[in-house]
Structure formats: C-alpha cells, structure tokens
C-alpha positions in Angstrom: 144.4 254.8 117.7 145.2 253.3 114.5 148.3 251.1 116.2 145.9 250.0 119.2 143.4 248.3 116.8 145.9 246.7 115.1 147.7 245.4 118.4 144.1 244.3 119.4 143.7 242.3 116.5 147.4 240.8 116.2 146.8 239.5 120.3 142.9 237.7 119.0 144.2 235.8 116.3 145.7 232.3 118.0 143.0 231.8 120.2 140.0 231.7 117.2 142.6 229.6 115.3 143.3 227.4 118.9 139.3 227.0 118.9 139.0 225.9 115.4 141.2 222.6 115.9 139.7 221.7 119.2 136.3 221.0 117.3 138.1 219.2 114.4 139.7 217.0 117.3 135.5 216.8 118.8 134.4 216.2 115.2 136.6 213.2 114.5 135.8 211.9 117.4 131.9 212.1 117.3 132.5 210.7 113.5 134.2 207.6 114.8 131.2 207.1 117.5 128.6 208.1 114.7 130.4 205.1 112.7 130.5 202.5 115.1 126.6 203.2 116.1 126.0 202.9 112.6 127.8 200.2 112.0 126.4 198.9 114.7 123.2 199.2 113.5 123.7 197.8 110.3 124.9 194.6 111.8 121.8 194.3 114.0 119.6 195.1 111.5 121.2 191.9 109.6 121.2 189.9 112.5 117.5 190.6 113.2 116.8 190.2 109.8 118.5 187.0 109.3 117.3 185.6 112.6 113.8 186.4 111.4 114.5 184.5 108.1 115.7 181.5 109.9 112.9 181.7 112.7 110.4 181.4 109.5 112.4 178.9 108.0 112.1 176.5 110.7 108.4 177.6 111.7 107.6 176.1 108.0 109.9 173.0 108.4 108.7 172.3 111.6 104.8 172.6 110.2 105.5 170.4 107.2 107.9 167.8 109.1 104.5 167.3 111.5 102.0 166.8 108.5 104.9 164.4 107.0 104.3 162.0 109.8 100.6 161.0 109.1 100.9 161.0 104.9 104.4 158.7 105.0 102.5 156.5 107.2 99.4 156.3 104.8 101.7 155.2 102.0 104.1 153.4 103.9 104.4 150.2 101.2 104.1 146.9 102.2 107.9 146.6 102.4 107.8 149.0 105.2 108.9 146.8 108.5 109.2 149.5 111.0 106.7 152.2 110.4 107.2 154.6 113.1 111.2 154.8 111.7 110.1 155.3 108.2 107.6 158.0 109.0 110.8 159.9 111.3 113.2 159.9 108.3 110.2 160.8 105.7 109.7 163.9 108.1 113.0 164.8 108.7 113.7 164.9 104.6 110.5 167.2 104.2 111.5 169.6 106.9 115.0 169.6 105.3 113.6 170.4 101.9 111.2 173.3 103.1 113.8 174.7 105.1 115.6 174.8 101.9 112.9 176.2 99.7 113.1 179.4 102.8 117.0 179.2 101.9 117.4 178.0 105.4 120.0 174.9 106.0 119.5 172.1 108.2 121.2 168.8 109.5 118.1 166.3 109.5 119.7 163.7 111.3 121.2 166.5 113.8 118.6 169.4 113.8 115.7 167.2 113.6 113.7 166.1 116.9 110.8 164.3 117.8 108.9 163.8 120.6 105.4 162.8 121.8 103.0 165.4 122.8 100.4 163.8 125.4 97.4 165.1 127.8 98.8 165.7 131.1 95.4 165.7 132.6 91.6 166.3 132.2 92.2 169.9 132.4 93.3 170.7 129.1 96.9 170.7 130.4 99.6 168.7 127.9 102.9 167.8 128.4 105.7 166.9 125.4 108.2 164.3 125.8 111.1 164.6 123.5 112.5 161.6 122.1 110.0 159.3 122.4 108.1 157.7 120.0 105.4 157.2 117.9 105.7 160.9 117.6 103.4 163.9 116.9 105.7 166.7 117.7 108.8 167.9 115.7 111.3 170.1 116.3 113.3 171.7 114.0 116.4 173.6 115.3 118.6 176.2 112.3 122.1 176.9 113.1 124.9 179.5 112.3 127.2 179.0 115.1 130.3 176.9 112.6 133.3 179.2 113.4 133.7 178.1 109.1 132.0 180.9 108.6 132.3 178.8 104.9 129.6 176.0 105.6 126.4 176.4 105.4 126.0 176.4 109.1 128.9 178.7 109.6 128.9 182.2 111.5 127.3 185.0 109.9 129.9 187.7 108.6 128.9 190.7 109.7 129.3 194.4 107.9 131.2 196.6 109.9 131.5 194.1 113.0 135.6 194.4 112.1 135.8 197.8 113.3 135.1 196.5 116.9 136.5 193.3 116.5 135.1 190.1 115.8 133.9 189.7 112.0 131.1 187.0 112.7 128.3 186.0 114.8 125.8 183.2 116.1 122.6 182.4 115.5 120.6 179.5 116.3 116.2 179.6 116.2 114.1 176.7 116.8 110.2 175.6 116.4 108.1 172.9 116.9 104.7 171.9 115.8 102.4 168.9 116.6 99.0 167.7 115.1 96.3 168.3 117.2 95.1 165.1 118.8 92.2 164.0 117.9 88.8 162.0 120.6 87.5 160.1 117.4 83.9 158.4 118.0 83.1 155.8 115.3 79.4 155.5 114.9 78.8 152.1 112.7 75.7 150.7 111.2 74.8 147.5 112.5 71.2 147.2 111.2 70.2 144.4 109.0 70.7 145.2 105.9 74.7 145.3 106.5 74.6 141.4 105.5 72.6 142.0 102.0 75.7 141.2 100.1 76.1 138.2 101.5 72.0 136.8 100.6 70.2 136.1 97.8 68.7 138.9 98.5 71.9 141.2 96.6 71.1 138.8 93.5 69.8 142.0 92.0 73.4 143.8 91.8 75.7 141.1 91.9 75.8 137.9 90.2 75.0 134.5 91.1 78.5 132.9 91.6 80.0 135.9 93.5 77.2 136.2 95.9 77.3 131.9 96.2 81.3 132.2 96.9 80.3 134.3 100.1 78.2 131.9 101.4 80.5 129.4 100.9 83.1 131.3 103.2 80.1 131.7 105.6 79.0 128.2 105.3 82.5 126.2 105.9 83.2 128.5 109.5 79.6 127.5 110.6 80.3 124.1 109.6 83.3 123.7 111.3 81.6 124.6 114.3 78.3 123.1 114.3 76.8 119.9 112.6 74.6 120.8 109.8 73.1 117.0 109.4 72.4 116.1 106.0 72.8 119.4 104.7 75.2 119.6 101.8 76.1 122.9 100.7 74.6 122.7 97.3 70.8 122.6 97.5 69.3 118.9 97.0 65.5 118.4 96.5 63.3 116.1 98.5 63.4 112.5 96.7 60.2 110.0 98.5 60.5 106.1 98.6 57.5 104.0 99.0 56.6 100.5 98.2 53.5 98.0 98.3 53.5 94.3 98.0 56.0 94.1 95.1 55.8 97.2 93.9 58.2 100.5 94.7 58.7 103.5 93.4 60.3 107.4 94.3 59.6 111.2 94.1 61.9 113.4 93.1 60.1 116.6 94.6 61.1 119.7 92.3 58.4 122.0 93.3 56.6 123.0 89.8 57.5 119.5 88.7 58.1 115.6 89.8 60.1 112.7 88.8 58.4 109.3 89.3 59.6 106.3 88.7 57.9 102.8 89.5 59.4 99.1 89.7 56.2 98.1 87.5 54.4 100.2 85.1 52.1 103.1 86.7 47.9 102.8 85.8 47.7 106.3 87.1 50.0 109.4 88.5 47.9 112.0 90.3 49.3 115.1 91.9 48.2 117.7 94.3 48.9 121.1 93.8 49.1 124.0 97.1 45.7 124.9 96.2 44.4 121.5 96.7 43.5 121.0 92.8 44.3 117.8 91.3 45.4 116.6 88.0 46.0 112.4 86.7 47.6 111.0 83.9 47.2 107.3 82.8 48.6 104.4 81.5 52.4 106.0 82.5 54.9 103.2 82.0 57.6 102.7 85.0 58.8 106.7 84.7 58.3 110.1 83.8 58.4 113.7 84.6 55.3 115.6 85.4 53.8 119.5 85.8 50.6 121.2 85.9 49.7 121.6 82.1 47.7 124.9 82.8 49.7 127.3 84.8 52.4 126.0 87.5 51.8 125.2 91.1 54.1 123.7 93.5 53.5 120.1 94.2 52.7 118.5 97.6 51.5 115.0 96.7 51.9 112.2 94.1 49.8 109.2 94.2 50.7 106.7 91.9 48.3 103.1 91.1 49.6 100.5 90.1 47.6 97.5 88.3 49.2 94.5 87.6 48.4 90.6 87.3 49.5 87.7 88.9 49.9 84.5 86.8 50.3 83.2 90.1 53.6 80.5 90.7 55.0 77.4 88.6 52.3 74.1 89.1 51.4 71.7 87.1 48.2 70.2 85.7 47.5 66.5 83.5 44.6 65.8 81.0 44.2 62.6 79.2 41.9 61.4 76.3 41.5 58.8 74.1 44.4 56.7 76.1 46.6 59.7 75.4 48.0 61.8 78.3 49.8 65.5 78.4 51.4 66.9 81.5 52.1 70.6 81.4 53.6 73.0 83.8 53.0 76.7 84.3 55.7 78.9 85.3 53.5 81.9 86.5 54.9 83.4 82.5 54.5 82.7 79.2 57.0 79.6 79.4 55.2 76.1 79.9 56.6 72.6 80.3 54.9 69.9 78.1 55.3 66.0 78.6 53.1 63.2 76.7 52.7 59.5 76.5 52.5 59.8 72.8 54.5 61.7 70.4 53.0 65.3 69.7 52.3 67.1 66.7 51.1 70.4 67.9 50.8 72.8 71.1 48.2 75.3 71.2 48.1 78.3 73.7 44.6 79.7 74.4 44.9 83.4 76.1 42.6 85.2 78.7 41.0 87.2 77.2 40.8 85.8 73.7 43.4 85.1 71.4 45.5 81.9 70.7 48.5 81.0 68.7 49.4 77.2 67.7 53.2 76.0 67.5 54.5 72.5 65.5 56.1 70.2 68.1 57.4 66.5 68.0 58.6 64.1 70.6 57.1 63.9 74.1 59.1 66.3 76.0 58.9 70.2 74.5 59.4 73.6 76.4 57.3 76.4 74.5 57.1 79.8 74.9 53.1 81.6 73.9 53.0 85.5 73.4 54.7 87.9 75.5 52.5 89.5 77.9 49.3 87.1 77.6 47.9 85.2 80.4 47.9 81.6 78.9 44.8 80.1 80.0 44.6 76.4 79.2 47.6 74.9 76.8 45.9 72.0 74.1 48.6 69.1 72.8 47.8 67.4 69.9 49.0 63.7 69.6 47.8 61.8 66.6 45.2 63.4 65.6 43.8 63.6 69.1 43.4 67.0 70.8 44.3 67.1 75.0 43.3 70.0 76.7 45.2 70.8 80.3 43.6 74.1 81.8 46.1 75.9 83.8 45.4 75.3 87.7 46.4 79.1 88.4 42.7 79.9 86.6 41.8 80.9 83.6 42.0 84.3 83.9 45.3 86.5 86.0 44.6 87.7 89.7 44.2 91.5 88.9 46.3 93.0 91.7 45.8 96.9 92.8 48.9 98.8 94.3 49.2 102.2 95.4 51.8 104.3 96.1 51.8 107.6 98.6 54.6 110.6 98.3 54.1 113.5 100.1 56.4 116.7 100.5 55.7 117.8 104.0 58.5 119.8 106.2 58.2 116.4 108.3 59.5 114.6 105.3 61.9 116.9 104.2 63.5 116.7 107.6 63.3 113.5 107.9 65.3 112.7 104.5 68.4 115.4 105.4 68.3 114.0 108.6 67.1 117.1 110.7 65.5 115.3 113.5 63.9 117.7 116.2 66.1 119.0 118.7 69.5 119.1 116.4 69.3 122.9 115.5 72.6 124.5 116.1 71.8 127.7 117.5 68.4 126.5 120.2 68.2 130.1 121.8 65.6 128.9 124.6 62.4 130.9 125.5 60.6 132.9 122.6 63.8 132.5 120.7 63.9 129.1 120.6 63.7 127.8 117.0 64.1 124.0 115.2 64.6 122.9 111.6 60.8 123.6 110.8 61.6 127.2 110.5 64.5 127.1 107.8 62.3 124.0 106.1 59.7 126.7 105.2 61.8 129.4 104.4 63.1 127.1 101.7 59.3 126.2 100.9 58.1 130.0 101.0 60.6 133.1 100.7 60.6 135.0 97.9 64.7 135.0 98.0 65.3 131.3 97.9 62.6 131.5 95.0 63.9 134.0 93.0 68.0 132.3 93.3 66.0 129.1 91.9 66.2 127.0 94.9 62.9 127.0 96.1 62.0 123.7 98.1 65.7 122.8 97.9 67.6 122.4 101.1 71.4 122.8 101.3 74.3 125.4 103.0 73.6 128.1 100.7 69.5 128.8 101.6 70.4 127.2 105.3 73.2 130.7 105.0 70.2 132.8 103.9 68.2 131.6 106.4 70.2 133.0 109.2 71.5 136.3 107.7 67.6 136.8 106.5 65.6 135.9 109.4 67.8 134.8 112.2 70.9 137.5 111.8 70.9 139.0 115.4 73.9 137.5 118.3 71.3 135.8 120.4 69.3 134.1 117.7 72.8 132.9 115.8 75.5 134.1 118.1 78.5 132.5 115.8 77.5 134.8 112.9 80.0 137.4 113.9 82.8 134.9 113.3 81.8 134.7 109.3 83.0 137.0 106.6 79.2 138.5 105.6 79.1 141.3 103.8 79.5 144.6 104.0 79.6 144.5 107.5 82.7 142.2 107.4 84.6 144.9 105.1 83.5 147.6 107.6 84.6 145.8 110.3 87.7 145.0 108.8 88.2 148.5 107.5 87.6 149.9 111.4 90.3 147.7 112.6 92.6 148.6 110.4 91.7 152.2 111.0 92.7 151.9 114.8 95.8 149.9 114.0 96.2 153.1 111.6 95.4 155.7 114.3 97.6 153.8 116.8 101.0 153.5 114.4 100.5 157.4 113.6 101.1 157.9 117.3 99.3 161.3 117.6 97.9 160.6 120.9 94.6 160.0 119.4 92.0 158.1 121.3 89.1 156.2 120.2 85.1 155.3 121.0 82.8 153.5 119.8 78.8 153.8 119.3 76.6 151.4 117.2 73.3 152.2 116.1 70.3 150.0 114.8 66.7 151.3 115.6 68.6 152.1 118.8 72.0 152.6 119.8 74.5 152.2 122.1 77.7 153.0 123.3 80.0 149.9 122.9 82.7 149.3 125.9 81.7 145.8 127.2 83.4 142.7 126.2 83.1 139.0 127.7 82.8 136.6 125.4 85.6 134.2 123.6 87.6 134.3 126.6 87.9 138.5 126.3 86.5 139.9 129.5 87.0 143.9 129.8 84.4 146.9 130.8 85.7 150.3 129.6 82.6 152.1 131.1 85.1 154.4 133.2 87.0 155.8 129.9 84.9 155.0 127.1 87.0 157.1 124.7 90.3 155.6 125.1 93.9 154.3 123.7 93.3 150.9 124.1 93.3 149.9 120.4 93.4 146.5 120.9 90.2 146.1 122.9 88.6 148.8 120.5 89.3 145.8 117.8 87.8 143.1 119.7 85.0 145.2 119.9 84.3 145.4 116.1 85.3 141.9 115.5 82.7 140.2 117.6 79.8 141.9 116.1 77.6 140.6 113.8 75.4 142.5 110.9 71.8 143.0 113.1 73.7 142.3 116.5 70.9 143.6 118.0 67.6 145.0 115.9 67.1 145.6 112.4 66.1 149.0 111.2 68.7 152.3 110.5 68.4 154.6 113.0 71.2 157.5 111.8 69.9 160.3 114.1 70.6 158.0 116.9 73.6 157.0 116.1 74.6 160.5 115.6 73.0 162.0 118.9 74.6 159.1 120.8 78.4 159.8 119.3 77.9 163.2 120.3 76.6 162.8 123.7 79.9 160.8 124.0 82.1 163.2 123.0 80.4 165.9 125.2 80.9 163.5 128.7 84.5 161.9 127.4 86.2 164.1 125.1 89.5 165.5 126.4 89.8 169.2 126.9 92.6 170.8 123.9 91.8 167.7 121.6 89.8 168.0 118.1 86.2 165.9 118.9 85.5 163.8 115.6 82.7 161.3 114.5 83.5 159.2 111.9 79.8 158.4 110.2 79.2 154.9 108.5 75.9 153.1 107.0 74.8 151.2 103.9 70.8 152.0 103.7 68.5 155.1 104.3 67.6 156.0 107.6 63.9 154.6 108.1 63.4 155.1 111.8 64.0 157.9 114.7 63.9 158.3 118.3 60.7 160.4 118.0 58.7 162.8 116.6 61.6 165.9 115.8 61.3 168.8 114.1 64.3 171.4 112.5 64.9 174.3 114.6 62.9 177.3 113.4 66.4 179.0 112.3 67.2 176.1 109.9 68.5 177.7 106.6 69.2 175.0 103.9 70.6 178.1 101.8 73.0 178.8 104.5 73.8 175.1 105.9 74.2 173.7 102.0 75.1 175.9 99.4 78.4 173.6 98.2 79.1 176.0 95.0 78.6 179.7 97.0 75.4 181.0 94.8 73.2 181.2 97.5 71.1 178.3 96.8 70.9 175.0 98.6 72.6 172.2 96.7 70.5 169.9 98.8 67.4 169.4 100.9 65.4 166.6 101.9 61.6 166.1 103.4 62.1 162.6 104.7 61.6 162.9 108.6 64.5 160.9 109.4 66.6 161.8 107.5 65.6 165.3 108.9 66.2 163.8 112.4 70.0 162.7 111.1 70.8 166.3 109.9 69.5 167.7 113.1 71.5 166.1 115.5 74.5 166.3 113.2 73.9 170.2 113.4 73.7 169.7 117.1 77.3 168.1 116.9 78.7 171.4 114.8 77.3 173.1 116.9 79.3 171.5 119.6 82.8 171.8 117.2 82.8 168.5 116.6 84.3 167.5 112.9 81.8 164.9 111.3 83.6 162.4 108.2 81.3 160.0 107.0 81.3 156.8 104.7 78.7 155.4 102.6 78.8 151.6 101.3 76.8 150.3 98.6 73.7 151.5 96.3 71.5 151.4 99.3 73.1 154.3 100.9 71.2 157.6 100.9 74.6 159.1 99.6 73.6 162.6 99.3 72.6 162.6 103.0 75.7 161.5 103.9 77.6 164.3 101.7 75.8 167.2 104.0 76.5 165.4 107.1 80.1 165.8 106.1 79.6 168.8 104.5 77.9 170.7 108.0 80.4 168.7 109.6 83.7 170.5 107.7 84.9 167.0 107.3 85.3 164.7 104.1 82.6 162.3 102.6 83.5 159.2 100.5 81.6 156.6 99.1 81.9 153.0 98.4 79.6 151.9 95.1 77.6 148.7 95.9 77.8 147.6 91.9 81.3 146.4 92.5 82.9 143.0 93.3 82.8 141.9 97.0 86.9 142.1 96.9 87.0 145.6 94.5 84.5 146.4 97.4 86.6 145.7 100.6 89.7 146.9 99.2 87.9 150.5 98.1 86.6 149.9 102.4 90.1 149.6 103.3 91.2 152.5 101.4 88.2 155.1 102.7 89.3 154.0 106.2 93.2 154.8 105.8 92.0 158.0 104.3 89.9 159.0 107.0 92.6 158.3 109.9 95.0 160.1 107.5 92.7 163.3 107.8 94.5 165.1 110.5 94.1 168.8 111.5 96.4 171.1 110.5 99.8 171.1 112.2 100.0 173.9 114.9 103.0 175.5 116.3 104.1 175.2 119.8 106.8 176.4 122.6 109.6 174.0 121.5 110.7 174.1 125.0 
C-alpha cells in the first residue's frame, strides 16, 4: 500500500510545478499591461492637466488682451499717429504678460489675433471677422507642438510615454474674448441755462475778464458774419450834440450821471430823472459833471440855458464940442478906436450897468482897452480941458440873448448815434419773431445783468453778446449762435464729439443716438443746413459718427425752448433704445445737464413699490443715502428706474454749480453706471479740459470682456 502512495505522489509532482510557472509567465504579462495602462494614465492625466492649465492661461490672456484695447486707446498720448496699431501691440503685450503670470508662454506677434466682431443682423445673430480692424475680438492661441522639447513652446515630455515609444506630445488651446458692443443714446441738455458762462449773468462765480474774453470769441465770429453798425465791442455811452444861434454844447449820457459841456458859459443845467423829478443848477461855467444829490436815478434829459450878451459888431460913432471933435470905434468888445482933432489928455470908459475907469492918453490917434467883461456904454475924450462924450451906437446897454439847449437819451437817439437805423438787425426772424435794434437798446437801458457788470445804458459787443445768449438764444431767433464757442454748451459739445471720434477709434462696433431735451425733447437725426443734408430717421442709433458730430456742432445752447426737462430726456433716450437698440448689444444712456430739473411732462407719481432704502443705500446699512421731494426731479428718477428696468446702463455728467449733482449720482447709481462731475467754480479752459476728460472716461467704460467660440 505504502509503495502505491508513494508512486502516486512521485507521478503528481511536475504537473503542480508545470502549473506554477505558467502563471508567473500570466503574471508578467498582466504586470507589463498593468504598467503601460498606468503609465498610460499618468501621461493623460498630465496632458489633461496641462491642457487645462494652458486653456486657462489663454482664457485670462484672451480677457485682459480685449480690455487692453479700450484703456491703451484712452491714454494713447498725443504722439500716438496710428491709434488702432498702438492699441493691437498694447494688447498683445498684456495677453503676453497674463499668460505669463498663469506660467503659460506665448508669441505675441505669432499667437496673437484680432478680429472684428459685428451684428450679422437684427436678430441678435453676430458674426467675427478675423483680421480686420479696429478690433474688439482677440484671440489668443498657447502652443506646445516645438519638436525642442527645450523651448518654451516645445513638446511636453511625458512620464512613462517611452515605454510605448514616443517621449513627447502636442498641445495647442485657444480663446477669444470681445467687449460687448454697446447702442449708446446720448441725452444732452440744451435748455438755456447751458450759455450762463458765457453772460454776465455767471458774473457771480467767475470773474469779470474771463467771462469778457468769452464774449469776445463770441463777438468776433458774429462779427465776421454780420455787420454790427456802430457797435464796438467795448460798451460806449450815448454822447448828445445840440447847438442854438452861436451856442453848442454835448451830453455825455452816463446813466446816474452827465457830462456837459457848453461853447459859452451855462445860466442853468436841469436834468430829468426816470421818475419825471427834476433838479437845476446855476451859474455853471462852460462844463461839469452832474448827479442827483439825494439818492441816484438814471437820467433821461438835460436842458441847459444859456444867457449871454451881444455887444453887437464893430461901428463907429463922432461927438464934437467946443470946436473939438473925437471919433471912436466899437469893436462889439472891450477894445475901442479913438481919433481927435486935438491932442488928448484922457479917455474915459463909462460901463452898463455902472462903473467906469479913466486911462492917460496923448496924441490924436490911441487904441484902448476898458475892463474885461463890461459893456462899455459911451467912451468920453478929454482934449484940453474939454470933455467929448461919443455914446456907442450899439446902445447903451448889451442885447441880452437867451439860448437853450435840449439832450435827450431816448432808444431813438441811442440808435441813431451807433448808427442802428431800423431794418439793420442781423438776425430779422419775420412774423412774431421779428425783432430791431429797439429790443437790445432797452435791454442795455433795463436788465438787471448789464446793470450789475456796470454797463448799464452802454451799448457795445459785450451787452449786444448778452443780449442774444439772454433773451434771443434759441436757432430761429439767432440762428448763427451755434457757430460761437458759448459756454458750457460749447465744452459739451466739444466733449460729445470727441466722445464719438473716441467710440469710433475703439472700434467695438458701438453705435450711437442722439436725444436732446429742453422743456421737451427730441430725437435728433435730421440735418440740412450749412450745405449738410442727411435724415437718419430709418436707423436712428447708428455708426455714422461723422453725421452724429454734425449733429452736436450745429446746435446752439436753447436751440429750441428754455427750461430742463430731465424726465423727458430720459423717457425719450429710452424709448429709443427700446424701438433701435440691437438685440446681444449692452443699451446705454449717457446723461448730461448743468441746472435742476424745473419742468415735466405731466403730473407723475412714484410707483407704489418705490423703496428709497432699497434703490439708494450707497454704503449697505439699510438706509437711503438719498431722497428728494422735488416733483421733477421725482419724474427724472422715475423714468430712469423705467430704463433699469429695461437693462439699460445709465452714466451721467453734471457741469457746473447749477447742477442738482446728487440727482445725477442716483441716476447713475440705479443705473449701475458711473457719475462724474464738472465743478462750475473753475476757469472756462480748467473747465473744458475736465469736459474732455469726463467724456474719454465715459466711452472708455466698456463692459467686461466676455469669452467666445474662437472659431
């Protein structure tokens, strides 16, 4: 039994053994498949991970290179010739540097692409054109595909990729990102009050020279265009002539106060006040300067008398006595002529009224002279011892001779002197409109401006300036103002076309409108005067920058009415935007005034949901950081709620002291858009420039860059 086990076992024990190295031969081999599939893995893994890496780095170059466009274009210097190719290589640094910061490298110049991104239709659908320009796409391309694995855009080495052959691999991720393009509807100011800076009126904030050196500028491009008569820029007062018989004198009308002179001394000076009181002076001499000695009223009238005698002309007269003779001659003075027979001892001169004085004389021939001033009346000679007496055949007393002179300071006067005949005024409007020289003559007579600058009833360029920006500022009473530099208006307008050169140069397919607002409003789209001729009724929120400048520049401060209707304007910009804005762009208003609003379409009241806690708590503790009760300014809120509502981003710009700037600040506020202010304390030029400045900042207030298929 014992040997049969044993031969049982001795026959088992090659086949366990030939069983144990079959699975050694399996096990190596599932080993070597484990390691490849893990090796395999691991290289994946890298490659996924490093692709992910790269596809963020160039999702944050991409993002930053589009944002680079619109802030190298706001600082672009002035040395900057080609904007649109300084903007490109100032983009394709930044997406070169972020790329860096994600430890991502890039080629700029190679890996760097712009295009333009553009509404295909009104649908919403937009198209991207690569390589064309102004851009507002970029995109941004990384790259590991070098076979130098060495270089920073070289394969990436793999881990284990040796084991089934090739040691590297290729990567390559892109991403592209535009700026949303923005409908942007500007919604300007153009009631009256846009011109204060420019009148006397802004005397109260700016001084006298600065406010004078506007008027100026406004003054010579009126003059240039229309004949201003007599009318020297400098303010001149009215100066009267008159004369009688063979007297003359003049008024020099200076309102309170009047110079007179007189060719022969004045008896009397009388003057009429504006109330009809008079006052007289006597015994005045040929000049002087005169005023109401209690309290002073302007002047309207001067009468001057003049009393004067006549000695009458040169004649002669003869007496004899005693067979002496004297022949004397009068000269119509105090010079006589005397000729006797016989030699004379004395001459005496006998004066009307009373008086005489006695001179020695010798000879027969004597020219004498009596007092200065005194009517000689009879002339006696003595000749020896004998007394002539030759009475003086003019009389014995002076003709007494009464002269009166008349100056009045009536408008007809005035216009008359500065040559402002009737039918001369430069701007004759027709119909209601229709105005002449009387109007400006007495609003340098009456208004409280011209007053209060120290011209009143002066006439010149600087009250004839005030005139029209005061009380005939709109196109068709003076339809050249719009061709003047008046301020603000002129910096606004100046600061809006520079805004849409702005908008146009940053190329992000941006479009523009434009509403203007007064007591009313308006859309703006029609152009046909100064040879311009164009009607963008059809597409009122368009491209066409250029016409969008003509626009502004031919306007005028109170183009139309006076008052500041800010609800208006804003309910007109966004009833724009809702009929013209293009589906997939970001509908902005851009908000501008100088004053308060003061007038509304109608009664309005907030919405019963209104929540100033909600709408304007600026620091987040719950409590409004403004409210108002003014009913306009209620109105204005309203409709810009109406316009959030809507999703429309509101900016808005406040010029000068007269601005309710707190108003304006929770437009933009509510709006989720920025607010600046312009201070009105400042020079006309500090002014501008800070205009300027707001408006670049404003067009450089893009949305945030989005990605898109780079495709």
């Amino acid at each position: 039994m014992n040997r049969h086990l044993l031969r049982g076992a001795a026959v088992g024990a090659p086949r366990e053994k030939l069983r144990r190295g079959a699975f050694m031969v399996l096990a190596v081999v599932c080993l070597a498949t484990a390691m490849g599939f893990v090796s395999l893995c691991v290289d994946v893994g890298y490659l996924s991970l490093a692709k992910q890496r790269m596809q963020n780095g160039v999702d944050a170059a991409a993002l930053a290179a589009a944002m680079e466009i619109s802030n190298a274009i706001q600082n672009a210097g002035p040395d900057v010739t080609n904007v649109t190719a300084y903007a490109e290589a100032q983009a394709r640094l930044k997406a070169r540097d972020v790329a860096a910061l994600n430890g991502i490298y890039i080629n700029p110049t190679r890996d760097v692409t712009f295009g333009q991104r553009s509404a295909l239709d009104n649908n919403g659908n937009w198209q991207i054109t690569w390589n064309k320009t102004p851009s507002n796409v970029v995109r941004v391309t990384a790259r590991r595909d070098d076979p130098d694995a060495s270089k920073p855009d070289g394969k990436l080495k793999l881990f284990f990729a040796g084991v089934l052959g090739d040691k590297t691999a290729s990567l390559v991720t892109t991403a592209a990102a535009y700026v949303e393009s923005r409908d942007i509807v500007c919604v300007l100011d153009f009631s009256g009050s846009m011109n204060d800076d420019s009148s006397f009126w802004d005397l109260s904030t700016r001084d006298k020279p600065t406010v004078e050196n506007s008027m100026l500028d406004i003054y010579n491009t009126l003059d240039a265009l229309k004949d201003f008569r007599g009318l020297a820029f400098d303010p001149d007062y009215l100066t009267q002539t008159d004369s009688s018989g063979v007297v003359n004198g003049d008024v020099v009308f200076k309102d309170t106060e009047v110079d007179v002179t007189a060719s022969r001394s004045m008896t009397t000076v009388k003057l009429t006040f504006d109330n009809n009181t008079t006052q007289t002076w006597s015994n005045q001499g040929t000049s002087g300067t005169y005023k109401r000695s209690n309290g002073l009223r302007s002047i309207d009238r001067v009468d001057v008398t003049v009393k004067y005698e006549d000695w009458g002309t040169t004649a002669s007269a003869s007496k004899s006595s005693s067979g002496k003779s004297a022949t004397v001659t009068f000269n119509g003075n105090s010079n006589i002529q005397v000729s006797t027979n016989t030699n004379m001892s004395d001459i005496k001169f006998v004066y009307h009224p009373s008086g005489t004085t006695t001179i020695s004389a010798s000879g027969k021939s004597k020219s004498a002279t009596g007092t200065s001033g005194k009517y000689i009346s009879q002339v006696q000679v003595r000749m020896s011892g004998t007394w002539v007496t030759v009475n003086n055949p003019n009389g014995s007393s002076p003709d007494v001779i009464t002269e009166n002179l008349e100056f009045v300071d009536s408008v007809q006067n005035v216009k008359d002197f500065f040559d402002l005949t009737d039918g001369t005024y430069p701007w004759n409007a027709g119909g209601s409109n229709s105005k002449n020289w009387d109007d400006f003559v007495n609003h340098c007579r009456t208004h409280s401006q011209v007053s209060n600058a120290g011209y009143k009833r002066m006439y010149g360029g600087k009250c004839l300036v005030n005139y029209l920006l005061e009380q005939r500022p709109a196109y068709h009473q003076t339809n050249d103002l719009w061709r003047t530099a008046h301020y603000p208006f002129h910096s606004l307008k100046q600061g809006a076309m520079m805004f849409a050169e702005f908008v146009e140069d940053l190329g992000f397919d941006d479009e523009l409108g434009f509403v203007s607002y007064d007591t009313e409003h308006r859309v703006e789209k029609i152009l046909d005067i100064d040879g311009f001729n164009f009607d963008m009724t059809q597409n009122p929120i368009n491209n066409q920058f250029a016409n969008f400048r003509e626009l502004v520049r031919h306007k005028q401060a109170n183009h139309y009415l006076n008052t500041t209707n800010i609800g208006g304007g804003l309910k007109e910009g966004k009833q724009l935007l809702d009929l013209s804005a293009r589906p997939g762009s970001r509908p902005t208003i851009l908000l501008i005034t100088d004053g308060l609003p003061n007038v509304r379409d109608s009664s309005y009241s907030l919405p019963g949901n209104w929540n100033w806690n909600t709408l304007f708590d600026y620091d987040g503790n719950g409590t409004a950081d403004y409210t108002t009760s003014n009913a306009d300014a209620r109105y204005a809120l309203g409709m810009a709620k109406q316009a959030v509502d809507a999703g429309y981003t509101i900016h808005t710009l406040s010029v000068g002291s007269g601005a309710d700037v707190e108003l304006m600040k929770a437009i933009a506020w509510m709006g989720r858009g920025t607010s600046i202010t312009v201070p009105g304390n400042t020079s006309i030029t500090a002014m501008e420039a800070e205009i300027l400045e707001a408006f670049n900042r404003i067009a450089a207030f893009v949305p945030p860059a989005k990605l898109v298929n780079p495709e």
